[in-house]
Backbone bond lengths (Angstrom), bond angles and torsions (degrees), N, CA, C in turn:
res aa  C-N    CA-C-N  psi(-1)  N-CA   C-N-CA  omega(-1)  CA-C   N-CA-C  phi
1 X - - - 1.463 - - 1.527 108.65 -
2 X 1.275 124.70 145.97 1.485 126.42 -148.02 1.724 105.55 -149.90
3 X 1.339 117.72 138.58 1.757 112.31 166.35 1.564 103.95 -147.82
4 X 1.167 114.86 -177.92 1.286 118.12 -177.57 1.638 104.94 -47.68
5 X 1.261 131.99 -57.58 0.859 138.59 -169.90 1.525 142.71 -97.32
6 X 1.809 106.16 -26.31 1.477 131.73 150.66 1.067 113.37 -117.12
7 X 1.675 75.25 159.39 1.810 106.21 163.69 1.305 118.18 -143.72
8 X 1.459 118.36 151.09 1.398 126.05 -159.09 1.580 116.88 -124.29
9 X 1.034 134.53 99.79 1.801 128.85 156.49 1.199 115.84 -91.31
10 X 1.558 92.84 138.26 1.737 104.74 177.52 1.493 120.98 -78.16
11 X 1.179 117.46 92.89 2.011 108.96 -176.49 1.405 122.20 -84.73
12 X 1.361 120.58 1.93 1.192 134.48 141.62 1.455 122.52 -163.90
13 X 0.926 134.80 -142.28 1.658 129.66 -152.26 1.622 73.88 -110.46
14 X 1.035 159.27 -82.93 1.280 156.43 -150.85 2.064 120.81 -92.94
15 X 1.062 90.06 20.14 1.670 108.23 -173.54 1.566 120.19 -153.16
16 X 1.705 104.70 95.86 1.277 127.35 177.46 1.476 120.68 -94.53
17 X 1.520 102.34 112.91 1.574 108.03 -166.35 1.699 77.76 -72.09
18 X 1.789 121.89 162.04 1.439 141.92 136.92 0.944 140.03 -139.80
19 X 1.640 139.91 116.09 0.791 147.59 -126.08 1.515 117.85 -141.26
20 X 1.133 108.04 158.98 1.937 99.42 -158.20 1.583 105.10 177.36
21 X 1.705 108.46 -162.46 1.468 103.45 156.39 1.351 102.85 -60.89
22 X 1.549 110.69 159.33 1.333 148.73 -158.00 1.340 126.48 32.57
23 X 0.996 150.41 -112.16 1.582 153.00 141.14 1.343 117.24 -35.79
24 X 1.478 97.80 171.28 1.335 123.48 149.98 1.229 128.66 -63.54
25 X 1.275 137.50 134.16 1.584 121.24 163.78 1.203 96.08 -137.59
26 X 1.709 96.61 163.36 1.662 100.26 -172.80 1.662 113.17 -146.02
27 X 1.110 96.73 133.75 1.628 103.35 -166.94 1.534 101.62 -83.69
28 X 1.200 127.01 131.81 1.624 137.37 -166.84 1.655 107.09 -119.77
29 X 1.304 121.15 110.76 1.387 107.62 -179.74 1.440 103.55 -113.02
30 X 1.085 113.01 149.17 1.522 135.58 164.04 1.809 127.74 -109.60
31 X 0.901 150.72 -164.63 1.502 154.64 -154.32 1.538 81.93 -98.53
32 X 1.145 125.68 -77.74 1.705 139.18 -160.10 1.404 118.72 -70.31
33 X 1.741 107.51 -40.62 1.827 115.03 -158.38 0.991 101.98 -167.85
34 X 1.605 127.83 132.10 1.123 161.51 141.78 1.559 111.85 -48.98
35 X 2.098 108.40 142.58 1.042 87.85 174.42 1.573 97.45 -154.81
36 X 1.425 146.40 178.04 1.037 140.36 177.83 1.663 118.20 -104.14
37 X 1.160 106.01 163.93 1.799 104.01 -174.48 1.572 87.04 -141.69
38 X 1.509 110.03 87.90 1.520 118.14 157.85 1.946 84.50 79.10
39 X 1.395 86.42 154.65 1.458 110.63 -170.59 1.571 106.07 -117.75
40 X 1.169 139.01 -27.68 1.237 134.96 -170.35 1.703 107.98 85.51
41 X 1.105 132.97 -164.70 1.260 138.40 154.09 1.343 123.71 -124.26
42 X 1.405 134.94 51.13 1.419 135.67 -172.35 1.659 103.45 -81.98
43 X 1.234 122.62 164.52 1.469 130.78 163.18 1.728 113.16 -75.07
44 X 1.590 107.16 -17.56 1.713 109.45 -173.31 1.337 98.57 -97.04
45 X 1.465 106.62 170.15 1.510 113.36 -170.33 1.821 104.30 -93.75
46 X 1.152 92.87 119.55 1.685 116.96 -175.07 1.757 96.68 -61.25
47 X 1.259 116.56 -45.23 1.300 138.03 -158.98 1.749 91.73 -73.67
48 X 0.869 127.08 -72.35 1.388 118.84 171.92 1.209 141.80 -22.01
49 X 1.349 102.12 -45.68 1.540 138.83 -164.07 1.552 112.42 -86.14
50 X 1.543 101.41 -35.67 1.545 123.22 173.49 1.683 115.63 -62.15
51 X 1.694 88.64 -51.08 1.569 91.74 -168.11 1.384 107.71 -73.09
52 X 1.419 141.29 10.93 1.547 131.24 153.73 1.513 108.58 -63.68
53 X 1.451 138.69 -25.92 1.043 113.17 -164.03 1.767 101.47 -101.82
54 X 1.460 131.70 -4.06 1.147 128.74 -174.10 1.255 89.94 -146.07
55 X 1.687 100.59 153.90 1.651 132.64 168.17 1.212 124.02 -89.01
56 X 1.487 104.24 -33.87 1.662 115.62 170.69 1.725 104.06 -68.00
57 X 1.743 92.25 171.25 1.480 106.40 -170.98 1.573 111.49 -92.30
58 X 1.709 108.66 130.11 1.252 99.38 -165.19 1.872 86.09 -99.72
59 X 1.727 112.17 124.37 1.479 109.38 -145.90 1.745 75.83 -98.42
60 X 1.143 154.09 3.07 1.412 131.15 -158.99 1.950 119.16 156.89
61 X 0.994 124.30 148.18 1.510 152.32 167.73 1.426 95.17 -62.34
62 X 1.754 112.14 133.35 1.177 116.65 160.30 1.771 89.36 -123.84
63 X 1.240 106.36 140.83 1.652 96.60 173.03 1.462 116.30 -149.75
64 X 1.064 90.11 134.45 1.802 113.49 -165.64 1.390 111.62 -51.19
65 X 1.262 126.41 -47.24 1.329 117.44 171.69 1.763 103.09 -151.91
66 X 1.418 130.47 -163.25 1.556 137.78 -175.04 1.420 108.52 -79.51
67 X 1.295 116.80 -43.39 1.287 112.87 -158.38 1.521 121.50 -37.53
68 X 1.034 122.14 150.41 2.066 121.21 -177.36 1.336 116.58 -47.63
69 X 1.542 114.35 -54.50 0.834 139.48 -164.37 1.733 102.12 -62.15
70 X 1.046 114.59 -46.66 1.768 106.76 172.25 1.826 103.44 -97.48
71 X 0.622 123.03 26.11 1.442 110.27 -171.61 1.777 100.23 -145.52
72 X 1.086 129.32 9.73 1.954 147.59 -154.77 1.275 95.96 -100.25
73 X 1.612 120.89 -20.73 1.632 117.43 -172.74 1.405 111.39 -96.78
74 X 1.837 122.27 -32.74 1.101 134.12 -139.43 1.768 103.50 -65.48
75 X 1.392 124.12 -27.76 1.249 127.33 165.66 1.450 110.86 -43.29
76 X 1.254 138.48 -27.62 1.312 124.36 173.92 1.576 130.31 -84.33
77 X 1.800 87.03 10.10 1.708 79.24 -174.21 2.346 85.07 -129.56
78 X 1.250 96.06 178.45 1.387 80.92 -152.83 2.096 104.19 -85.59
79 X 1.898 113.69 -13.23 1.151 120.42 -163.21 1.254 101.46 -135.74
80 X 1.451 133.37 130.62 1.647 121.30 163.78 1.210 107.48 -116.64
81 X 1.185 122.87 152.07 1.473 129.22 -161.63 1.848 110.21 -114.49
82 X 1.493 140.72 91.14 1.334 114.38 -148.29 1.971 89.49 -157.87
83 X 1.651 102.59 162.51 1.727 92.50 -163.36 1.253 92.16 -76.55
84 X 1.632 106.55 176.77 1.430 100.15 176.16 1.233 137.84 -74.92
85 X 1.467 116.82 -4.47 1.512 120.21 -171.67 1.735 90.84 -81.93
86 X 0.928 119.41 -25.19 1.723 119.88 -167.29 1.939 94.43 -90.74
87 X 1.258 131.39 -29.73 1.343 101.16 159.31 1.553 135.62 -92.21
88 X 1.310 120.01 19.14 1.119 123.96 128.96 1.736 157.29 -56.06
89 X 1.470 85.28 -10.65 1.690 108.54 161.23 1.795 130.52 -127.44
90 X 1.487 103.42 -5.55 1.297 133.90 -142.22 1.861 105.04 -62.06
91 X 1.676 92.14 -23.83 1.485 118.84 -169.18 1.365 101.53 -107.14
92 X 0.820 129.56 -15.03 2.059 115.29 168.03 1.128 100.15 -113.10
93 X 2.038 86.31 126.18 1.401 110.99 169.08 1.425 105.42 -73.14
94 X 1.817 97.37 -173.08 1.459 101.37 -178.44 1.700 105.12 -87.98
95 X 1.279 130.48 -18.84 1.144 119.48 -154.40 1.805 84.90 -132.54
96 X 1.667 92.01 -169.73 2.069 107.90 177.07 1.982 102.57 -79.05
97 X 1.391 99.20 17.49 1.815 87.65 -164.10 1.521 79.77 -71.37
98 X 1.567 93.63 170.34 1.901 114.03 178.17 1.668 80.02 -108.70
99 X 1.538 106.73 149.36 1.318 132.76 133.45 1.140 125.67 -145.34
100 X 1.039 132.07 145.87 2.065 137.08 153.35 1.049 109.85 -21.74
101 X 1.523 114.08 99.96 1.662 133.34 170.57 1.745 111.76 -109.34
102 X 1.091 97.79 8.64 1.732 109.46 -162.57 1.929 95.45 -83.25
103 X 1.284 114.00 68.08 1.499 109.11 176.72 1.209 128.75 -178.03
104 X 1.552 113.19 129.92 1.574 123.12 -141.06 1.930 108.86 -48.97
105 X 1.141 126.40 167.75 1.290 142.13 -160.83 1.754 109.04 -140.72
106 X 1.432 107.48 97.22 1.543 103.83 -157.92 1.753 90.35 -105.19
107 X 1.300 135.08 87.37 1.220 113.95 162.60 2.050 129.90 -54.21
108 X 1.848 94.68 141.12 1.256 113.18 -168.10 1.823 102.60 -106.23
109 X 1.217 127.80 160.27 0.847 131.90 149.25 1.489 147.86 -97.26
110 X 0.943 141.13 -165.56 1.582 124.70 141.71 1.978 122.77 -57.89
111 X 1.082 97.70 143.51 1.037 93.99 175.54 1.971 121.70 80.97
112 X 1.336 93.61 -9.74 1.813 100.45 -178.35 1.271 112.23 -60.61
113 X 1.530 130.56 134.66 1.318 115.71 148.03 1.401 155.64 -143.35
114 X 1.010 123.54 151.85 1.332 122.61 -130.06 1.604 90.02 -100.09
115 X 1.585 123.91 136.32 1.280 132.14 -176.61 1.460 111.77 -134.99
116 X 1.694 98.16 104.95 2.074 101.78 -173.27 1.448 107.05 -105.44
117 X 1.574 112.99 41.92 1.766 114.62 -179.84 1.661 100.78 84.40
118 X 0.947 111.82 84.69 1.958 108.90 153.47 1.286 100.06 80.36
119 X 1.762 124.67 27.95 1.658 121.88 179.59 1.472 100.21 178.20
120 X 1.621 96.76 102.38 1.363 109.48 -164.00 1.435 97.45 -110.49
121 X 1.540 122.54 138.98 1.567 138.87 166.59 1.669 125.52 -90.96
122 X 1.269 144.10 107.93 1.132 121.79 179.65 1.352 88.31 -116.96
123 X 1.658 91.55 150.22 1.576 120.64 -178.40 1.740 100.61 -76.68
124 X 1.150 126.66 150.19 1.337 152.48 171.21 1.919 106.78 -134.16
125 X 1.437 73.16 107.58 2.207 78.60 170.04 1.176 94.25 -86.85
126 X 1.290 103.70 139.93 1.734 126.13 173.17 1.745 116.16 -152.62
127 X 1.247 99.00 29.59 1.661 109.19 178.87 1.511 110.52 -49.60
128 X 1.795 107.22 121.06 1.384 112.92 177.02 1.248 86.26 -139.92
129 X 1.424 115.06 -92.86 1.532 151.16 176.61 1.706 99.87 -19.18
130 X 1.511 95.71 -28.62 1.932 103.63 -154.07 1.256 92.13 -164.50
131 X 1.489 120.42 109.59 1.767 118.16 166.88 1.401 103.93 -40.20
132 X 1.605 132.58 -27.67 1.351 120.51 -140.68 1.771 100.48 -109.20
133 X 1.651 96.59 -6.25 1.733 97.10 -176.04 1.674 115.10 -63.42
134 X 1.475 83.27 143.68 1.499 92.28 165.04 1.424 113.27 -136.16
135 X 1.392 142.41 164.55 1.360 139.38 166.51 1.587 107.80 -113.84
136 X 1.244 102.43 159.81 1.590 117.16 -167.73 1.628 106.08 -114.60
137 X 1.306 106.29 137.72 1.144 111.78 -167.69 1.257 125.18 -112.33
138 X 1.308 157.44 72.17 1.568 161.16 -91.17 1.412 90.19 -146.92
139 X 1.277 129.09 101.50 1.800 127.29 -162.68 1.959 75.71 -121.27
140 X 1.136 144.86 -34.93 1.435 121.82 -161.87 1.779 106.69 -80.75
141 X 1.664 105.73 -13.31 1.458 135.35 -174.40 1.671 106.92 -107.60
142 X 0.998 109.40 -23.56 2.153 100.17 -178.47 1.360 94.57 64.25
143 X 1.445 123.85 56.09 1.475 115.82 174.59 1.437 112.73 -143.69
144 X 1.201 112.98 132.96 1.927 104.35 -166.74 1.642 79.18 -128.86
145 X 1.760 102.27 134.94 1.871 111.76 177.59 1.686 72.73 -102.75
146 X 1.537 96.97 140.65 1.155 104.22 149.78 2.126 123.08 -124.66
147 X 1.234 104.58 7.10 1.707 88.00 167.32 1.253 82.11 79.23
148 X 1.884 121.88 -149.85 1.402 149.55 -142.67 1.279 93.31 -128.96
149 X 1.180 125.02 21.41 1.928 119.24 177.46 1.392 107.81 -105.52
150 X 1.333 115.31 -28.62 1.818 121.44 175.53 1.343 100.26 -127.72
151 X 1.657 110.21 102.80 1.689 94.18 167.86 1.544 88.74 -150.97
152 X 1.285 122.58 153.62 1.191 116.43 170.12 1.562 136.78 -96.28
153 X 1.381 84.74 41.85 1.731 101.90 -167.29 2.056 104.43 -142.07
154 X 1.610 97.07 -50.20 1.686 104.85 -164.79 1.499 106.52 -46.65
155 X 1.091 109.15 140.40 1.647 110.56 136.98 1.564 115.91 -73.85
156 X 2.164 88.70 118.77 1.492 103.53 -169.69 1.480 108.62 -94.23
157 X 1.261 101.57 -18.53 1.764 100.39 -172.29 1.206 105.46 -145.34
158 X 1.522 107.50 121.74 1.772 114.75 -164.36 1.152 107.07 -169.22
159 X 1.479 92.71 149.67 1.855 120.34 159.53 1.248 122.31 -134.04
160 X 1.354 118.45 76.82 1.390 128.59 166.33 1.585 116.19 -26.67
161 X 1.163 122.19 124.04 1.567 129.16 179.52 1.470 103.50 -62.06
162 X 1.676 117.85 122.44 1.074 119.49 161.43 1.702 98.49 109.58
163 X 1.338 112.13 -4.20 1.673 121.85 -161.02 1.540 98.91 -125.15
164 X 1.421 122.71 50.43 1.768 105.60 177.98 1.150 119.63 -61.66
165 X 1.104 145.08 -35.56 1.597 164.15 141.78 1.549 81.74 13.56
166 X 1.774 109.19 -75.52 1.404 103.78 -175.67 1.430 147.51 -16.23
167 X 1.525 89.77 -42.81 1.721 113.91 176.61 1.385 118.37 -52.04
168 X 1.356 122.12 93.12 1.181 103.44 -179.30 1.809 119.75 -134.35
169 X 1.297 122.98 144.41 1.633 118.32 -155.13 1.365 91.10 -35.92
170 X 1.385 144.44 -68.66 1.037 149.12 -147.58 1.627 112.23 -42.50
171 X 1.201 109.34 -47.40 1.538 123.47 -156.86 1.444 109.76 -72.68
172 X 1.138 127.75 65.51 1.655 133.26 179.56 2.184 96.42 -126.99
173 X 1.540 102.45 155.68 0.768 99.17 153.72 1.475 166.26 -51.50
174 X 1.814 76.12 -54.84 1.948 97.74 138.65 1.284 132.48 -31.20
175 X 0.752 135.70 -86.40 1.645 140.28 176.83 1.418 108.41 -60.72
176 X 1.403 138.91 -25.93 1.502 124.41 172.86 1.458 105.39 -57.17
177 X 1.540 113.15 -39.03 1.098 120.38 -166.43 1.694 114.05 -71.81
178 X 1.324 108.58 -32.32 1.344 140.79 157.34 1.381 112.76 -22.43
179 X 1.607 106.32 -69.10 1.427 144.71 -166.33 1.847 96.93 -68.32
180 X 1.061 105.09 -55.51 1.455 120.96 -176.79 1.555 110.82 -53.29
181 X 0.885 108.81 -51.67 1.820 126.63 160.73 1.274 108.43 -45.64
182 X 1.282 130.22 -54.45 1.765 131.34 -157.99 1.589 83.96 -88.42
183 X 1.367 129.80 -24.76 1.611 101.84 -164.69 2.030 92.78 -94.60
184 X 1.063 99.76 -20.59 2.037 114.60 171.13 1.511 101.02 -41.36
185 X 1.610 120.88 -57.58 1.427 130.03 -166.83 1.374 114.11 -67.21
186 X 1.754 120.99 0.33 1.405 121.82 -179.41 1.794 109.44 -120.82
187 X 1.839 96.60 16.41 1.447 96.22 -170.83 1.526 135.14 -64.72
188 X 1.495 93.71 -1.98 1.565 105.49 -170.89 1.567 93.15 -112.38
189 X 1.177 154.50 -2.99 1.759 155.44 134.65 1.761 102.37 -51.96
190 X 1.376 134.14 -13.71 1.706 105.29 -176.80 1.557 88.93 -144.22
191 X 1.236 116.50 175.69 1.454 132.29 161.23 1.736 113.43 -153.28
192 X 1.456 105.37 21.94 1.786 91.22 146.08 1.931 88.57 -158.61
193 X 1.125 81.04 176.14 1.672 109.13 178.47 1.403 125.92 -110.75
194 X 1.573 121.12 102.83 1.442 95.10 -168.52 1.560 100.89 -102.20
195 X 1.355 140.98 138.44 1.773 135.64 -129.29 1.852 74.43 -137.76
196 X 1.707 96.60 159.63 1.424 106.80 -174.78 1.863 103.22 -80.61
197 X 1.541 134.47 -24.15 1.280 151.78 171.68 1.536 112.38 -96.20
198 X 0.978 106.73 177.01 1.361 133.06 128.49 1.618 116.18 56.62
199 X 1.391 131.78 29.12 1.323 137.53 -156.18 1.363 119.22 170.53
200 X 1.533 158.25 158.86 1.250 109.24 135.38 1.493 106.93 -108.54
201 X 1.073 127.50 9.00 1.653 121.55 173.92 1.951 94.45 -168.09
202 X 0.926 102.59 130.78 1.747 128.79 -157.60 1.710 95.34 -118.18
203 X 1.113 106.33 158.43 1.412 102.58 161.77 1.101 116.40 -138.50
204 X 1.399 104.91 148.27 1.459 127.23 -147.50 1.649 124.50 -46.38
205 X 0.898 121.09 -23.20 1.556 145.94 159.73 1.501 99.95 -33.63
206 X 1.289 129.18 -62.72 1.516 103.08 161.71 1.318 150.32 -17.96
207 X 1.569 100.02 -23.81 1.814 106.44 -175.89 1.712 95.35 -104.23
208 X 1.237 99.00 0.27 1.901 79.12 160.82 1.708 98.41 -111.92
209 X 1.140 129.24 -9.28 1.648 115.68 171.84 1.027 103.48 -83.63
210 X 1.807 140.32 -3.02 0.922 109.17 -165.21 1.654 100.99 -113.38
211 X 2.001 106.29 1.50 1.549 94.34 168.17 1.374 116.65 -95.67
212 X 1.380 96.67 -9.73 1.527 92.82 171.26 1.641 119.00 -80.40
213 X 1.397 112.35 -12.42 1.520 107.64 176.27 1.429 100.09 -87.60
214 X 1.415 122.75 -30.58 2.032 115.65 166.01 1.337 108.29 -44.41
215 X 1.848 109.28 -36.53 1.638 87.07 -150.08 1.803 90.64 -91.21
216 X 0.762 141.89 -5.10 1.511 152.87 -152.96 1.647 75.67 -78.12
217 X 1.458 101.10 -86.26 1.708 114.60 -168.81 1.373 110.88 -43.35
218 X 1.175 118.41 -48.40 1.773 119.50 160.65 1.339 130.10 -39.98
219 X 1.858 105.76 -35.04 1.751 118.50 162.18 1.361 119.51 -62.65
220 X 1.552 120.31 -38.93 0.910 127.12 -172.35 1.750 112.59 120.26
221 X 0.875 114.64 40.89 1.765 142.65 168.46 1.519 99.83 -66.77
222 X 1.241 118.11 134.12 1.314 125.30 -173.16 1.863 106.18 -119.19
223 X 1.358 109.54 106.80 2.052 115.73 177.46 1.326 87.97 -61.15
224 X 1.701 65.66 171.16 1.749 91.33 173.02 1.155 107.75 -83.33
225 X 1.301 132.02 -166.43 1.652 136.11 171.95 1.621 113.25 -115.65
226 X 1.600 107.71 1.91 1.694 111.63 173.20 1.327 102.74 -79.26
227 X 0.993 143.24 84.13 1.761 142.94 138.64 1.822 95.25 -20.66
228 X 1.314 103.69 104.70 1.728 96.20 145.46 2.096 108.35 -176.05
229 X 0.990 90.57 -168.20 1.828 87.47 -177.84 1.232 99.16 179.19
230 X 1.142 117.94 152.79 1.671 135.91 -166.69 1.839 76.52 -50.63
231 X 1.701 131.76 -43.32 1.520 106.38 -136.30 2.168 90.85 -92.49
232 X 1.142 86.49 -20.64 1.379 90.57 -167.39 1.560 127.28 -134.80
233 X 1.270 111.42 139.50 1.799 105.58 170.11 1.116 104.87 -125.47
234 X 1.644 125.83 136.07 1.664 125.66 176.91 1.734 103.96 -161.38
235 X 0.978 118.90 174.22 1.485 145.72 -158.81 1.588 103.98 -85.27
236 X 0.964 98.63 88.58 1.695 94.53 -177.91 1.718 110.22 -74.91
237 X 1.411 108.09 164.37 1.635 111.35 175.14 1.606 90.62 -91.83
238 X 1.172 107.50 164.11 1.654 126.64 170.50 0.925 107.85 -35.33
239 X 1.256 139.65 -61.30 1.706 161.10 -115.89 2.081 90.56 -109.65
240 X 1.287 119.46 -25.34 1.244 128.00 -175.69 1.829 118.40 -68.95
241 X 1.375 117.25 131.96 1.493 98.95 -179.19 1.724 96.30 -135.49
242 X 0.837 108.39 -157.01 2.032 126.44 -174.82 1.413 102.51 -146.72
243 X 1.163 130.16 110.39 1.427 128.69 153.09 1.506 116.55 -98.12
244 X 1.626 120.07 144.96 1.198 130.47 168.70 2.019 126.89 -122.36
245 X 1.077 107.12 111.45 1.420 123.09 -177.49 1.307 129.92 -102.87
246 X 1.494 140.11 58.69 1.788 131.95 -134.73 1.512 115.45 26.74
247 X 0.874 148.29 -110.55 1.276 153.89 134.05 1.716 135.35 9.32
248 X 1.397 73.81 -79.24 1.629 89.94 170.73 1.234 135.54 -63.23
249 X 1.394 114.56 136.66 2.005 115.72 -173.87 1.341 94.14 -112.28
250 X 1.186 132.69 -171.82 1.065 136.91 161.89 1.941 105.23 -179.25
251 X 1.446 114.23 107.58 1.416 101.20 156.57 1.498 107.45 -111.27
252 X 1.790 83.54 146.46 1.894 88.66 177.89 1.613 109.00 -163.52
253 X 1.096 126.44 -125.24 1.563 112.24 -150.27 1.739 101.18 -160.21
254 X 1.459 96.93 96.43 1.452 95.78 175.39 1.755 126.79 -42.43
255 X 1.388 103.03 -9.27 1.619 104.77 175.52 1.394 101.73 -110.38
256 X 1.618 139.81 22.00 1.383 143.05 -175.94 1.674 98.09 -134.40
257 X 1.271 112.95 48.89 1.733 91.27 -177.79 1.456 89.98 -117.47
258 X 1.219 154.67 -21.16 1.313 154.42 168.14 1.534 113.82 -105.55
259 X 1.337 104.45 146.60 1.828 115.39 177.15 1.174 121.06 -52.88
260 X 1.270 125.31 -28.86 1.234 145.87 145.50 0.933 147.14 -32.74
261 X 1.406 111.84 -46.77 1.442 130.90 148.26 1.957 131.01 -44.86
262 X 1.708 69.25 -62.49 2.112 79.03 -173.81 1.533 102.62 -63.69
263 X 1.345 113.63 -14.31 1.360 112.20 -177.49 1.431 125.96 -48.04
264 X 1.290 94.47 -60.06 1.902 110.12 -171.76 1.411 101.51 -55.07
């Protein structure tokens, strides 16, 4: 099904990938309530577009991390639900466009969970990519959302030249790899991955290519110097590399690969 602006695949009988400007988002139904996973950033109403495929009430936005690009839709629904480091940016777009920002901001934690009748979500913090990311955990579905932290395309760890803002404690190799581990310990609850880019359902095998491509760079594995990814191309600083692991991408920052580092 197709419009000027979306498009929709069915990834299971109760889980509608949608797709548009920016991300992925994905409509999650349960027995009782409908709910969203990231909004994308389109100018049309996401919310509209959703309610053709369900009758139930889609009560709210769950969103993986701040960035615009997943968080650009959430004005069309009336509550978004997101950790707190991610509603601190959740409302500036990238550019002067106007959209509908007029709508409440419910911070979640680790461990929250969300129950829509017979299909329960728990939040997993896994801030790398995004202090504010979290992944969603769908154990009655075998489905883990992960946002921009598991994709086999994003740049997961970065500092765009000209963008220090970027810099953030989180963003070391170390701890992605960290992160990669804590979502490892839920590997027998899912068997695919649905990623905010680049895929629409992955399988799960990524979160072991992607600690073995941490620990590679942690040995002392040397990227390339092409900065790019199916989602993005930009100007890297010197200090910037590309690693590749089957699966796994990874751009990040030869001075961000230990905790230690981002510290100073």
């Amino acid at each position: 099904m197709q419009d000027p602006v979306f498009m929709s695949v069915k990834i299971t009988p109760n889980t509608i990938l949608i797709s548009g400007v920016g991300c992925y988002s994905y409509l999650v139904m349960g027995d009782e309530m409908a709910m969203m996973i990231d909004t994308g950033m389109s100018h049309r109403d996401i919310h509209e577009y959703a309610r053709q495929f369900t009758d139930l009430p889609i009560t709210g936005v769950i969103n993986t991390h701040g960035h615009f690009d997943h968080t650009g839709g959430n004005g069309w629904f009336k509550v978004a639900y997101m950790h707190p480091y991610a509603a601190t940016e959740a409302k500036k777009p990238f550019d002067d466009s106007e959209y509908p920002l007029d709508y409440e901001i419910v911070t979640v934690e680790d461990g929250h969970m969300f129950d829509l009748g017979s299909r329960k979500l728990q939040v997993i913090y896994d801030g790398a990519h995004n202090p504010g990311s979290i992944a969603i955990l769908d154990r009655q579905n075998r489905m883990l959302f992960t946002g921009d932290e598991v994709d086999p395309g994003q740049v997961l760890i970065f500092r765009m030249a000209g963008h220090q803002e970027n810099i953030q404690s989180c963003q070391s190799i170390q701890n992605h790899q960290r992160n990669m581990r804590k979502l490892k310990a839920y590997y027998d609850d899912f068997d695919i991955i649905c990623p905010g880019h680049n895929g629409m359902a992955i399988h799960k095998s990524y979160i072991n290519d992607f600690i073995v491509c941490d620990q590679m760079i942690l040995d002392g594995a040397q990227g390339k110097t092409d900065i790019t990814s199916p989602s993005m191309h930009f100007p890297g600083l010197p200090t910037s590399r590309r690693f590749e692991y089957k699966g796994a991408h990874i751009c990040y920052d030869i001075d961000m690969i230990y905790d230690e580092q981002v510290k100073k």
